[in-house]
Phi, psi and omega in degrees: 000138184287163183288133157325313163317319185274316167315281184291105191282282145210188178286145177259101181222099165217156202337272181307002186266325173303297200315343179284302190298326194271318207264310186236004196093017196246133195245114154295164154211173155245120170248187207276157186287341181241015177286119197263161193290297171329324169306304188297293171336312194289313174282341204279308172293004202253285177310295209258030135076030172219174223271135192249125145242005144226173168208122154236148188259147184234066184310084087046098180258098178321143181266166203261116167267094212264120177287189206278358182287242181206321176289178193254142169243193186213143158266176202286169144329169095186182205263144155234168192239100216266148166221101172287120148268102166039161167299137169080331182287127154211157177272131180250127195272313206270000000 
């Protein structure tokens, strides 16, 4: 089994992620690119000691970037993880 950590990248807190959290109880993250729903879960209940009851997952396509060159550069992939928790459960980040 993998370090939780290494799974769990950090939090995603922005205008939509809030809006999830207050309205249905739903957690953004960035997880690892090759990290299975069963892992986050796992990690998820693992750091912060609370009930998951679901995770979808999201691949992320880095966007196309133009430098100051005449080429194109890119930022990287990577996945997010929207995660529900059990009724009555929530995470306090601050």
């Amino acid at each position: 089994m993998r370090n939780p950590y290494e799974i769990l990248k950090n939090v995603r807190m922005t205008e939509k992620a809030t809006g999830l959290t207050e309205k249905h109880g739903k957690y953004v993250f960035v997880v690892a690119p090759d990290a299975t729903k069963i892992e986050i879960k796992n990690a998820v209940e693992t750091v912060f000691k609370k009930k998951v009851k679901s995770v979808n997952t999201i691949n992320v396509l880095g966007k196309k970037k133009r430098e100051r060159r005449a080429d194109f550069g890119k930022k990287p992939d990577w996945k997010k993880a929207v995660v529900t928790l059990q009724e009555g459960e929530s995470i306090s980040f601050v």
